[in-house]
C-alpha positions as CSV (number, residue, x, y, z in Angstrom):
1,X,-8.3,-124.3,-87.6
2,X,-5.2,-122.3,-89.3
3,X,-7.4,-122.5,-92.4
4,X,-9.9,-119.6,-90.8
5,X,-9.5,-116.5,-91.6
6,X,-10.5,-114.5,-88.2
7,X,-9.5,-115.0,-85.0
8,X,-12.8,-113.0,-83.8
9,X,-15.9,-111.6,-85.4
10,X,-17.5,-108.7,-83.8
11,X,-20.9,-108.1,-84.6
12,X,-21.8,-104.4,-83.7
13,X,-19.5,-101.5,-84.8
14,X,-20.6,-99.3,-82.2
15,X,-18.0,-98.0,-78.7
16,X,-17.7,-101.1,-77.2
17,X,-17.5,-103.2,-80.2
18,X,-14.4,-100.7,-81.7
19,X,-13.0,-100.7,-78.2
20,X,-12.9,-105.0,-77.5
21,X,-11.3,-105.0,-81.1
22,X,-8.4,-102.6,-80.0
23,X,-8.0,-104.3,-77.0
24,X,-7.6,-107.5,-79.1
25,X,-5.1,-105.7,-81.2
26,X,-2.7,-104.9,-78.1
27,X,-3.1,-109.2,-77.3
28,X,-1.9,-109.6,-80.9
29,X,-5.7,-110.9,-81.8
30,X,-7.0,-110.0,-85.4
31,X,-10.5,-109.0,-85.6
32,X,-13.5,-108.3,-87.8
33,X,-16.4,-105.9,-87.4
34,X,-19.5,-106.5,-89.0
35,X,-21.5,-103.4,-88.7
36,X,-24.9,-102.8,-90.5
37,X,-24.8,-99.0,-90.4
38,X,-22.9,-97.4,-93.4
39,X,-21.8,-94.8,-91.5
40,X,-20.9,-93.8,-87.3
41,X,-23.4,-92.7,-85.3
42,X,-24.4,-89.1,-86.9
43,X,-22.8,-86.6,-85.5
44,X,-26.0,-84.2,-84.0
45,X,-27.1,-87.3,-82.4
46,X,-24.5,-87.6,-79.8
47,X,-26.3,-90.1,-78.0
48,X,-23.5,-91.8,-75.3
49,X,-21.6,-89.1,-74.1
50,X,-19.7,-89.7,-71.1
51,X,-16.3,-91.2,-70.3
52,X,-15.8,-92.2,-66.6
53,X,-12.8,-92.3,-65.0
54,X,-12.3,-95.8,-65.0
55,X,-12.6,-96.4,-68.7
56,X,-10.7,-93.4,-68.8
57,X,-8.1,-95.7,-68.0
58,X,-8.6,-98.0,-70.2
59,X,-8.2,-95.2,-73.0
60,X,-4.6,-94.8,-71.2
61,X,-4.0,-98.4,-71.2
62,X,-5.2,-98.4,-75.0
63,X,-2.5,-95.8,-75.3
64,X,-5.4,-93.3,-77.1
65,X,-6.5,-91.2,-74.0
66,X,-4.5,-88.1,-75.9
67,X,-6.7,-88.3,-79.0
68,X,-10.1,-88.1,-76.5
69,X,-8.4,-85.7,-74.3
70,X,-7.9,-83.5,-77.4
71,X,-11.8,-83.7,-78.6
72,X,-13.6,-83.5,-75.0
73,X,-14.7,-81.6,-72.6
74,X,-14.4,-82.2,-68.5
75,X,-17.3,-82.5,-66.0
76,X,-15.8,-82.0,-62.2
77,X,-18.7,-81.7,-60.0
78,X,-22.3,-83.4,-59.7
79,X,-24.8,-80.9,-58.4
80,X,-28.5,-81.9,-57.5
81,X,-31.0,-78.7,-56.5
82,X,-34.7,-78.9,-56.3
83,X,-36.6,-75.8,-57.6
84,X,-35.3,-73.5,-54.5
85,X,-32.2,-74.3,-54.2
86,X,-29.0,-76.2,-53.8
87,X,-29.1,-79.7,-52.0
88,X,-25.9,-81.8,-52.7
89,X,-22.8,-81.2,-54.5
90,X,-20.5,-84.5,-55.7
91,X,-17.2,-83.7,-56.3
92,X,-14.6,-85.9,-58.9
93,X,-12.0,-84.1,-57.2
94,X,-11.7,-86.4,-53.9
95,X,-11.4,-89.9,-56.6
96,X,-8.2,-92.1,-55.9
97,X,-7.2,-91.5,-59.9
98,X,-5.1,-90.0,-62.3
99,X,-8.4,-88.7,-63.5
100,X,-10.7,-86.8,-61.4
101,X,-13.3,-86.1,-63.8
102,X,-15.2,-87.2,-66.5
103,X,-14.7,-86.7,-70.1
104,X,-17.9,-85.4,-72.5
105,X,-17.5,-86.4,-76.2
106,X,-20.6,-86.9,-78.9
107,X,-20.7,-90.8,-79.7
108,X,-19.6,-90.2,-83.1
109,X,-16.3,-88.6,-82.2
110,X,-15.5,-91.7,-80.0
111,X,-16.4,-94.1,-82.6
112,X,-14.2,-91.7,-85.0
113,X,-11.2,-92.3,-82.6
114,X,-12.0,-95.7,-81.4
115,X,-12.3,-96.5,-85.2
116,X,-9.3,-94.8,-87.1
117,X,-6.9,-96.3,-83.9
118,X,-8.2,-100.2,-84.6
119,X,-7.7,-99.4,-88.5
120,X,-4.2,-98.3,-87.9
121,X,-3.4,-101.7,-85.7
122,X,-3.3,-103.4,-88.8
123,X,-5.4,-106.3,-86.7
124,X,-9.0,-105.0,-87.2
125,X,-11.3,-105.3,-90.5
126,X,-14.2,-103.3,-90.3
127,X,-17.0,-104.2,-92.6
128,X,-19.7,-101.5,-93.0
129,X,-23.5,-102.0,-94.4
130,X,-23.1,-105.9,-93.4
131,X,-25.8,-106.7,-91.3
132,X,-25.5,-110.6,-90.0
133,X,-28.6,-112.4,-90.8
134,X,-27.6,-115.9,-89.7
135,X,-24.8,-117.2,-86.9
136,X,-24.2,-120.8,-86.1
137,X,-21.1,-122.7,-84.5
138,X,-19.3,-126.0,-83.9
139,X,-17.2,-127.3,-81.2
140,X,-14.1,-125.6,-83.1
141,X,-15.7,-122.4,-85.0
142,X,-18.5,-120.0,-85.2
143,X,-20.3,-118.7,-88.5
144,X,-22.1,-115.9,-89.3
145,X,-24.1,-115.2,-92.6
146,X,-23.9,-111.5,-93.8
147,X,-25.8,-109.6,-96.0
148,X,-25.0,-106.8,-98.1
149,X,-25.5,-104.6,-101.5
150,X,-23.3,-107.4,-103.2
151,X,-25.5,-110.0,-101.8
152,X,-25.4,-112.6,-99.0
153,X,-22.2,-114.8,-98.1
154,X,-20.7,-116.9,-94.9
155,X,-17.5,-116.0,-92.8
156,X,-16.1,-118.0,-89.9
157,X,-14.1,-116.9,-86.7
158,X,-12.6,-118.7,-83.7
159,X,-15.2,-117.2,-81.5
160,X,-17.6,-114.5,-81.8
161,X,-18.9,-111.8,-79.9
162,X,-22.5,-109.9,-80.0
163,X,-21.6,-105.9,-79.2
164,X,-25.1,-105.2,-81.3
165,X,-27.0,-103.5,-78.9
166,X,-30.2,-104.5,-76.4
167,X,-32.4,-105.4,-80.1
168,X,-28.8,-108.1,-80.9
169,X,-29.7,-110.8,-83.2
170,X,-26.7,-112.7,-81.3
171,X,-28.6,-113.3,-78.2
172,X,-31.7,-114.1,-80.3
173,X,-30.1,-116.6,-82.4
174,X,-28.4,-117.7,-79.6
175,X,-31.8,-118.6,-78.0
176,X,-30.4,-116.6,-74.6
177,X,-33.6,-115.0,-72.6
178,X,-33.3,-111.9,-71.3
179,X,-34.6,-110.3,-68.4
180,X,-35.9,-106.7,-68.2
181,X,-37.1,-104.5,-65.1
182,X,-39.8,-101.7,-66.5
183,X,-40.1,-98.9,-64.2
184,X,-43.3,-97.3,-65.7
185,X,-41.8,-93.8,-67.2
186,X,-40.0,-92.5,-70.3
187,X,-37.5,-90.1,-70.4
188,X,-37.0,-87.2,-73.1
189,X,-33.3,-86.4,-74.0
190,X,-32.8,-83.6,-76.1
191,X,-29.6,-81.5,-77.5
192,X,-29.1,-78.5,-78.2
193,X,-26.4,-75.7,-79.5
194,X,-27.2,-72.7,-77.4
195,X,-25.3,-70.0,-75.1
196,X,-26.4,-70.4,-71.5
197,X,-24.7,-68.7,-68.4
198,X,-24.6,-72.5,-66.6
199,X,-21.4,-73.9,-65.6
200,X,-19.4,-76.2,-67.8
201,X,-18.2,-78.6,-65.5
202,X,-20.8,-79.7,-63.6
203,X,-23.7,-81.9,-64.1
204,X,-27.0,-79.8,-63.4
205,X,-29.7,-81.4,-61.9
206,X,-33.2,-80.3,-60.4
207,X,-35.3,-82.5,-58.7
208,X,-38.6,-81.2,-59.7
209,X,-41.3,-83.1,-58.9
210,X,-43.6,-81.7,-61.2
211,X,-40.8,-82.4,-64.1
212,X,-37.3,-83.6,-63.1
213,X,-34.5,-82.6,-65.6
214,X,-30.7,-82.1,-66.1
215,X,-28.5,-80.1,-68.1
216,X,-24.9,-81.4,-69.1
217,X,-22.5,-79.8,-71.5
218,X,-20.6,-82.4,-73.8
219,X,-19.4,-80.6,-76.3
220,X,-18.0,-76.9,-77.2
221,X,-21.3,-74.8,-77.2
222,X,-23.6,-78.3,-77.0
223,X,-25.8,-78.9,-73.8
224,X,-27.7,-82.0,-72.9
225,X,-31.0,-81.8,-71.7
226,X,-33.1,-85.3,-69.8
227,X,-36.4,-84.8,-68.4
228,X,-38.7,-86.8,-67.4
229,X,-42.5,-87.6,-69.3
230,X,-44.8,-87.5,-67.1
231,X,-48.0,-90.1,-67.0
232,X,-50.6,-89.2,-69.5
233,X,-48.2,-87.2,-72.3
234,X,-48.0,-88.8,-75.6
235,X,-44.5,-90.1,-75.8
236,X,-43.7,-88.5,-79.3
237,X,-45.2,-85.4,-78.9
238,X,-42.8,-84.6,-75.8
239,X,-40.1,-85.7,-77.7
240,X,-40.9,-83.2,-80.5
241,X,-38.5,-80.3,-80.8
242,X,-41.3,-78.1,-80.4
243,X,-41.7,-79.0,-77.5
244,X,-38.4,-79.4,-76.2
245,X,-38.0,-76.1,-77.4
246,X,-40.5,-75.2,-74.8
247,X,-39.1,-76.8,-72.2
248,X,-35.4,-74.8,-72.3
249,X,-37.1,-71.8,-72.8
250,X,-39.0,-72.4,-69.2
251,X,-36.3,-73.6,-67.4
252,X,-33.3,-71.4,-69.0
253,X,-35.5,-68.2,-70.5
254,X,-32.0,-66.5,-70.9
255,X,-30.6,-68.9,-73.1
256,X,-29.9,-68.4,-76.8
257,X,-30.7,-71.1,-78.9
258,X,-29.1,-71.7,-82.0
259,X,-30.5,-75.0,-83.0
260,X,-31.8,-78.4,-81.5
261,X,-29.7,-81.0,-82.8
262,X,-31.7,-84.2,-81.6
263,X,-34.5,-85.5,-79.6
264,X,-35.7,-88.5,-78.5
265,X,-37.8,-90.5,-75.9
266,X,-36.7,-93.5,-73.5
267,X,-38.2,-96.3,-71.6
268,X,-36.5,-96.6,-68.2
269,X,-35.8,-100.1,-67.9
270,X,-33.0,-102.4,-68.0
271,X,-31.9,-105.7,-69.3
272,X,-30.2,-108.6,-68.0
273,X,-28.8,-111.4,-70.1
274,X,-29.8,-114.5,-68.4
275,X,-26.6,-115.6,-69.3
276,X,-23.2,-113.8,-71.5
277,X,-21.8,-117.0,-73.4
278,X,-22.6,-120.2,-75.2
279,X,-20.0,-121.9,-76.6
280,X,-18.0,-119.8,-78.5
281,X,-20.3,-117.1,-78.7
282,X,-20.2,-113.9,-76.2
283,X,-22.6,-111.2,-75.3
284,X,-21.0,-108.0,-74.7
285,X,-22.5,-104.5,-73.6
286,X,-26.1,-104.3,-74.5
287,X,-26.2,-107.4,-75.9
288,X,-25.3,-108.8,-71.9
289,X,-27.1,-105.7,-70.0
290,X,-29.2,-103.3,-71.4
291,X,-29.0,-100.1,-69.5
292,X,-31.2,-97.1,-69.2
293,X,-30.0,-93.6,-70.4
294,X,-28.0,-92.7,-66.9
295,X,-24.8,-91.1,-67.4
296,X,-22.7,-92.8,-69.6
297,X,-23.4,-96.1,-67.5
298,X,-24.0,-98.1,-70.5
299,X,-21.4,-97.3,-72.4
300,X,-18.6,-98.0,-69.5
301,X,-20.1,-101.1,-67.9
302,X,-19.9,-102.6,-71.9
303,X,-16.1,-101.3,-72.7
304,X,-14.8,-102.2,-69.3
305,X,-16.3,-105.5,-70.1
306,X,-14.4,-105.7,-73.2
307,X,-11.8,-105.3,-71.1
308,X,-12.0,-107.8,-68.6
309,X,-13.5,-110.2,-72.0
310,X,-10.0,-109.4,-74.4
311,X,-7.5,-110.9,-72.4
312,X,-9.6,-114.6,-71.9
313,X,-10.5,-114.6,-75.9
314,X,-6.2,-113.7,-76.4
315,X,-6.0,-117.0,-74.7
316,X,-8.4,-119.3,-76.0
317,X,-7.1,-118.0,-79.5
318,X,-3.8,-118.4,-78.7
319,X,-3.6,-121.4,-76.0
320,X,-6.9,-122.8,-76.3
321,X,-6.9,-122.8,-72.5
322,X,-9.9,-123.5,-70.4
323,X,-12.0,-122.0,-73.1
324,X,-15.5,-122.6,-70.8
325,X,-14.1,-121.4,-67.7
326,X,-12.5,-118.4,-68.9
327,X,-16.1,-117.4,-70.3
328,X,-17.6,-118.7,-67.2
329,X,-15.7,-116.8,-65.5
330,X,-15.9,-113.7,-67.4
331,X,-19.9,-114.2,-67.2
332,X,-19.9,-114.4,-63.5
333,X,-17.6,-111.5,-62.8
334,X,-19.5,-108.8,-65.6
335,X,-23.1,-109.9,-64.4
336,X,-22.0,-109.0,-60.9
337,X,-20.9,-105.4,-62.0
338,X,-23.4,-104.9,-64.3
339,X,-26.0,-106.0,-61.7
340,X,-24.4,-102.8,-59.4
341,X,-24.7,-100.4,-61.9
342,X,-28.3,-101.3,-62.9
343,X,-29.6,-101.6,-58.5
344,X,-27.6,-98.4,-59.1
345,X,-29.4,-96.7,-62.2
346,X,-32.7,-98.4,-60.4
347,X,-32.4,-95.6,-57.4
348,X,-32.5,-92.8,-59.9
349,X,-35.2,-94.2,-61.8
350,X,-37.0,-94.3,-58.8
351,X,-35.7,-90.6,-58.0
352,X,-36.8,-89.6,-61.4
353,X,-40.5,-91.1,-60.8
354,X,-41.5,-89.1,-57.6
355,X,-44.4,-86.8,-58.2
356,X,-45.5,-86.0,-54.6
357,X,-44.4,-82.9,-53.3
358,X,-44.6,-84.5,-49.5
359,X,-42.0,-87.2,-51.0
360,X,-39.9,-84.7,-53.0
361,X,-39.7,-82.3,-49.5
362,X,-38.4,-85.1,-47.8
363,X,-36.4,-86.2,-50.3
364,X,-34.8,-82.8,-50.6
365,X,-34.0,-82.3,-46.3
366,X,-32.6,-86.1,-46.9
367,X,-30.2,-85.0,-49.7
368,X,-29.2,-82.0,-47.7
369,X,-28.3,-83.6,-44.5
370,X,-26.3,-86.1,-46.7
371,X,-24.4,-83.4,-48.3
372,X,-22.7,-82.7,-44.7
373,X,-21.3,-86.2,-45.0
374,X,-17.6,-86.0,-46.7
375,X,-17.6,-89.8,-46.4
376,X,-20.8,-90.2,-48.1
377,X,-20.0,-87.8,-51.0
378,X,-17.2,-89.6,-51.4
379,X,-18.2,-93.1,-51.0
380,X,-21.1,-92.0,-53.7
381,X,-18.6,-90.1,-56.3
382,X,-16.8,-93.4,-56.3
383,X,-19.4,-95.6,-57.1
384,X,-20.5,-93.6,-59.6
385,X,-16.8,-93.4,-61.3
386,X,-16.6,-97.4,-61.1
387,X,-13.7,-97.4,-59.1
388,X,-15.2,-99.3,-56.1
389,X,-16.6,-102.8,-57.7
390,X,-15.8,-106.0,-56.6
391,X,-15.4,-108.6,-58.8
392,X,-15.9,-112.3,-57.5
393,X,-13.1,-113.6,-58.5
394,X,-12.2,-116.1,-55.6
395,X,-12.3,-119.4,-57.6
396,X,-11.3,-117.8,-61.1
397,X,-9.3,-120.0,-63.3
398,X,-6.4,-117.8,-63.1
399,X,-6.6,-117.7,-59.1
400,X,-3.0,-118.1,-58.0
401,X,-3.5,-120.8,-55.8
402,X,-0.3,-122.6,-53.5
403,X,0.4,-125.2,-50.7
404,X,3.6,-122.7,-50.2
405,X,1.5,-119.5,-49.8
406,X,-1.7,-118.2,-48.0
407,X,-4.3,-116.4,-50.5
408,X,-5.3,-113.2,-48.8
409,X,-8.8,-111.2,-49.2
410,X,-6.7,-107.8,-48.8
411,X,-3.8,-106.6,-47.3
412,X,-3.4,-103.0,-46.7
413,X,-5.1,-101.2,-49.9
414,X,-5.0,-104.0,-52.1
415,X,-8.4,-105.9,-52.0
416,X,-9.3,-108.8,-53.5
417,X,-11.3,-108.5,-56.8
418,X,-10.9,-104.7,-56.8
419,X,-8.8,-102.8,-59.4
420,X,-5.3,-102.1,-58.3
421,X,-5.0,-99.2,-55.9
422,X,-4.0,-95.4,-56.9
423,X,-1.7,-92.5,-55.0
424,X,-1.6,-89.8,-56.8
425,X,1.7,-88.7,-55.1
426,X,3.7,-91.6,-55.4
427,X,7.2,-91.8,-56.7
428,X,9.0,-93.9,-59.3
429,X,7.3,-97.2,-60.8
430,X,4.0,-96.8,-60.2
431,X,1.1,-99.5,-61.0
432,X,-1.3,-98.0,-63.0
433,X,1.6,-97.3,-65.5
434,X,2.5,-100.7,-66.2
435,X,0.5,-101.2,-69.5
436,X,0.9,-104.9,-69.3
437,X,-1.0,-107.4,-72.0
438,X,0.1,-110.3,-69.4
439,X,-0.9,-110.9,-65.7
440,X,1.8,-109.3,-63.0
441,X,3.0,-109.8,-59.3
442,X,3.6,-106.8,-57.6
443,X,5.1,-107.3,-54.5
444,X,3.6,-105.1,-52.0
445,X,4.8,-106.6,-48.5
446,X,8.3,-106.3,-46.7
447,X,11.0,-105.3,-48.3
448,X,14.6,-107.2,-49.3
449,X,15.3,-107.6,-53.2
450,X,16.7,-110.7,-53.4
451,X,14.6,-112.2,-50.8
452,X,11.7,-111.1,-53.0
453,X,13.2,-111.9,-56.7
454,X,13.8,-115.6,-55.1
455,X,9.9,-115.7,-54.9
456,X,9.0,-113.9,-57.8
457,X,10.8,-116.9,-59.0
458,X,9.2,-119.2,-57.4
459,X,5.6,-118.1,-58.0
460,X,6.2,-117.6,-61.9
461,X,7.1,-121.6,-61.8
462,X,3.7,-122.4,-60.2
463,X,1.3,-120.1,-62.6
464,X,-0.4,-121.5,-65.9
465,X,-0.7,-118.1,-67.3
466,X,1.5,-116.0,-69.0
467,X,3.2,-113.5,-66.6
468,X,5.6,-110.4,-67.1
469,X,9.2,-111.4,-67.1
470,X,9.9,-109.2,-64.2
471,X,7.8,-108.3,-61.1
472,X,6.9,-104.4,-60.0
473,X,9.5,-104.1,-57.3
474,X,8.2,-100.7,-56.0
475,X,10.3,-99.0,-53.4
476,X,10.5,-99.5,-49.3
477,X,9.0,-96.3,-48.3
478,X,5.8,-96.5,-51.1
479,X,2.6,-96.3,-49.3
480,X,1.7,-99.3,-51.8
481,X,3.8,-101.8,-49.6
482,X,2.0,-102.4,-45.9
483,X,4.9,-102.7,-43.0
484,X,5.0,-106.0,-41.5
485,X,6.9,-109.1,-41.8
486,X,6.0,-110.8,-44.3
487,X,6.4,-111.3,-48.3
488,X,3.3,-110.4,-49.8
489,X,2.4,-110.1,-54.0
490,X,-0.3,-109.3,-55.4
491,X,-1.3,-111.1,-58.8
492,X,-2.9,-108.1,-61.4
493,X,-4.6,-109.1,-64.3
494,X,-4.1,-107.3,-67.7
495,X,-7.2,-105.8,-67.3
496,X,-6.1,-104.3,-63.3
497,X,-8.0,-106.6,-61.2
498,X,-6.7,-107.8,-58.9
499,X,-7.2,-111.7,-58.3
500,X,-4.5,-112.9,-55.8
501,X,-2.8,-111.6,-52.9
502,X,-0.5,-114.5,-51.9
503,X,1.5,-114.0,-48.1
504,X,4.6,-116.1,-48.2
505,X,6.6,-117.0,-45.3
């Protein structure tokens, strides 16, 4: 096995791809990328556009959020009208994160970044205009057979991962079905360079039943514009420029357009890997879950995956440890999350569909009342950022489990299976800055150093996976640490998650 020359083999150069090599790269992982297209995704067809917060902090974590923070633009606010006025405003600014917003950038600038950053690891090969043809595997490799301008020849990899999109040859060769949920309608996204008087940082969106659409800037003078295409239109004739052009100048008739940069049609539907592994192969981002166009959604369910996928592949490559379960388990905890987000995207495709003007009335005094809600708003900005999934991981491989301690589901604002909490206005060591490649205990109960170091001890003897060399021993008054009597740590995975909360007497 030291004879082969990759550790991993990425097929699919796109975001999440770029980003699972990186994330490789900080394990100490060499990778390849075997991408077909000769060149990133153009940049007037900006296609995924949106950074939530969450993999916002994976760009932190990644140590590259500075370069995207230099390029994009920031979206504060969700607003949803219908044609007469406003009904509910969604604000980022109530989110438990350093970030409380999303970032807009054009896919090709986030592959530039993503690209130039796993280049300069020194870890990651990136092979354009080599599409894979073939892939195959043993019990201690896999293969893949590339073509190219030169011809056709035969690598081999540790494990490989499919990051090539809902059409992947992966999962086709791979013999994995996939499921998919139609929902009758395509949806026209167009972009444009124009001057507008709308505001920058908010997401418009009108709830017309007669035409829904949105308008989202994502670049300096660039706007985004969905709609929907109603029954009976011929899909490529609405997705014309002319007739885009048509649409803007009804819905914004002051606007200045200086050109339309790209247009395209959609079928709302998504796709569900009926599983995400076999054998040493992994499905990752579209190639798991294909997603409908609905606000960056895709593109952060796939590169948190990557996430939650780089620290089990640094592993197996370097340990060889529980290779199926780590998979398993990486399976059964993405499938649950990208199951949210898709019953999630389903409610707007739903929302998108309505026609009747009865529905869209009642619709509209529904949204309205909601809007009164601060907890709903905020419950629903949350969702929508990704910092509120729970991932099963009771049972995971890398569960701290003990005769000596009791496994808690939460304790205080630690929750099993969620990402690690935020304050914004804490003091000193704080969590989220602890750019660990290893799992860490954070002790989060009473307070006495050397009561705590004796168990920090104690627990590192007892855990099968590598763990920092010294605990997060955050101070008596933080509001991280819950009064009470007891010890308490709380086990964090590389990737945030939390997986144990252990209460020791």
């Amino acid at each position: 096995m030291n004879n082969i020359p990759n550790k991993v083999v990425i097929v699919g150069g796109g975001p999440v791809g770029l980003t699972l090599s990186l994330i490789l790269a900080r394990h100490n992982v060499s990778s390849l990328i075997l991408e077909k297209r000769k060149e990133a995704t153009p940049l007037d067809e900006s296609r995924a556009i949106t950074w939530m917060p969450r993999g916002l902090e994976l760009l932190n974590w990644l140590g590259i959020y500075g370069k995207f923070h230099e390029k994009g633009v920031f979206r504060t606010f969700h607003q949803f009208r219908n044609q007469h006025s406003e009904l509910l405003v969604l604000p980022f600014t109530t989110l438990q994160t350093p970030y409380s917003y999303s970032l807009q950038l054009p896919q090709h600038e986030t592959e530039a970044i993503l690209e130039k950053a796993a280049l300069e690891t020194g870890l990651v090969e990136i092979r354009r205009g080599h599409e894979v043809i073939d892939i195959g595997q043993t019990e201690e490799s896999v293969m893949v057979k590339v073509q190219y301008e030169g011809g056709i020849y035969k690598t081999y990899a540790l494990f490989g991962v499919g990051c090539d999109g809902s059409k992947t040859i992966v999962r086709e060769k791979l013999e994995i079905e996939k499921n998919w949920r139609d929902f009758g309608l395509d949806s026209g996204v167009a972009d444009f360079e124009l001057n507008c008087d709308l505001p920058k940082d908010v997401s418009n969106i009108t709830l017309d039943p007669k035409r829904p659409y949105g308008f989202f800037y994502f670049a300096p003078q660039r706007w985004r514009l969905i709609y929907r295409i109603n029954k009976g239109e011929d899909r490529e004739k609405a997705s014309s420029f002319e007739f885009v052009r048509g649409l803007l100048s009804e819905r914004l008739p002051n606007a200045k357009i200086k050109r339309i940069l790209w247009a395209s049609a959609f079928r709302l539907g998504e796709g569900q890997s009926n599983k995400y592994h076999k054998g040493r192969w992994v499905l990752a981002g579209d190639s798991a879950h294909a997603m409908g166009p609905s606000a960056g959604a895709g593109m952060m369910v796939g590169v948190l995956g990557a996430w939650r996928l780089g620290w089990r592949l640094a592993l197996s490559v370097n340990k060889q440890h529980n290779l199926a379960r780590l998979l398993h388990d990486y399976s059964r905890e993405q499938k649950v999350g990208a199951d949210e987000i898709q019953d999630n995207n389903a409610i707007i495709f739903r929302n998108m569909a309505i026609s009747n003007p009865i529905l869209a009335t009642g619709r509209s005094i529904i949204l309205k009342f909601l809007g009164y809600i601060p907890l709903f708003k905020k419950k629903t900005i949350e969702k929508d950022a990704l910092l509120n999934q729970i991932l099963p991981v009771s049972g995971a491989v890398d569960q701290y489990v003990s005769k000596s301690a009791s496994n808690l589901k939460s304790y205080g604002k630690w929750i099993l299976g969620k990402r690690m909490p935020y304050i914004s206005n804490e003091e000193g060591a704080h969590p989220l800055e602890q750019n660990t490649t290893k799992h860490m205990f954070i002790s989060i109960g009473k307070h006495h150093p050397k009561r705590e170091q004796k168990y920090f001890k104690f627990l590192c003897q007892g855990s099968e996976y590598p763990i920092c060399k010294e605990f997060l021993h955050i101070g008596a008054d933080s509001k991280y640490r819950k009064d009470g009597r007891d010890f308490v740590f709380a086990l964090v995975r590389p990737d945030q998650h939390i997986v144990s909360i252990l209460k020791l007497s």
